[in-house]
Steps between C-alpha positions, in 0.01 A plus 500: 500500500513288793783194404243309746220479279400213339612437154258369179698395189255523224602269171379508180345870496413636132392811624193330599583533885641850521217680705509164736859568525480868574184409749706279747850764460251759601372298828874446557599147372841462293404404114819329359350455097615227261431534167594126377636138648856582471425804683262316739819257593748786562249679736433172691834388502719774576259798694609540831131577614252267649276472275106398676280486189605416103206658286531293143240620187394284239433112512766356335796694631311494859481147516838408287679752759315380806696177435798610377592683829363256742910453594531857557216607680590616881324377768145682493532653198110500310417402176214698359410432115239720346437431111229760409369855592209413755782312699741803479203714682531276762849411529569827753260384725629192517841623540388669786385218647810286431741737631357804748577830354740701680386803713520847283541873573416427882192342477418120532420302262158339469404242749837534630505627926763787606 
């Protein structure tokens, strides 16, 4: 994998989010997973990467965390909270559109000019 490509940090996942998760590793973003706040912190606080978008599920911990980690967040670094399945549907596509997905196996990726 590319070190380039942007990174996602997706907090909170029960399971709920695996198939998103292996959706945007496929189409060659890094997926960094935390499981819980503490591991949330660490991630945000002591990764190396860059991380573009933080993917949080469920209302309480999205918006609790959201807050939390205002003082932490890097300079363009996305929120996006999704609480419930039909939001989870729609969370790659708007992933896509937050950060551009990086060019795989050759070919360019969608809307994107050689």
């Amino acid at each position: 994998m590319n070190p380039s490509n942007p990174t996602v940090l997706v907090a909170g996942n029960d399971g709920s989010l695996d198939d998103l998760v292996e959706g945007l590793r496929r189409d060659g973003y890094i997926v960094l997973e935390a499981s819980n706040w503490d591991a949330t912190l660490r991630v945000i606080v002591v990764h190396s990467r860059e991380i573009q978008v933080m993917l949080t599920y469920g209302r309480i911990y999205a918006t609790n965390l959201a807050n939390v980690l205002k003082p932490f967040r890097l300079d363009g670094m996305r929120v996006l909270q999704i609480t419930g399945w039909p939001e989870v549907e729609c969370a790659f596509a708007e992933i896509r559109e937050l950060v551009r997905p990086p060019k795989q196996h050759g070919r360019t990726a969608p809307g994107e000019v050689d």
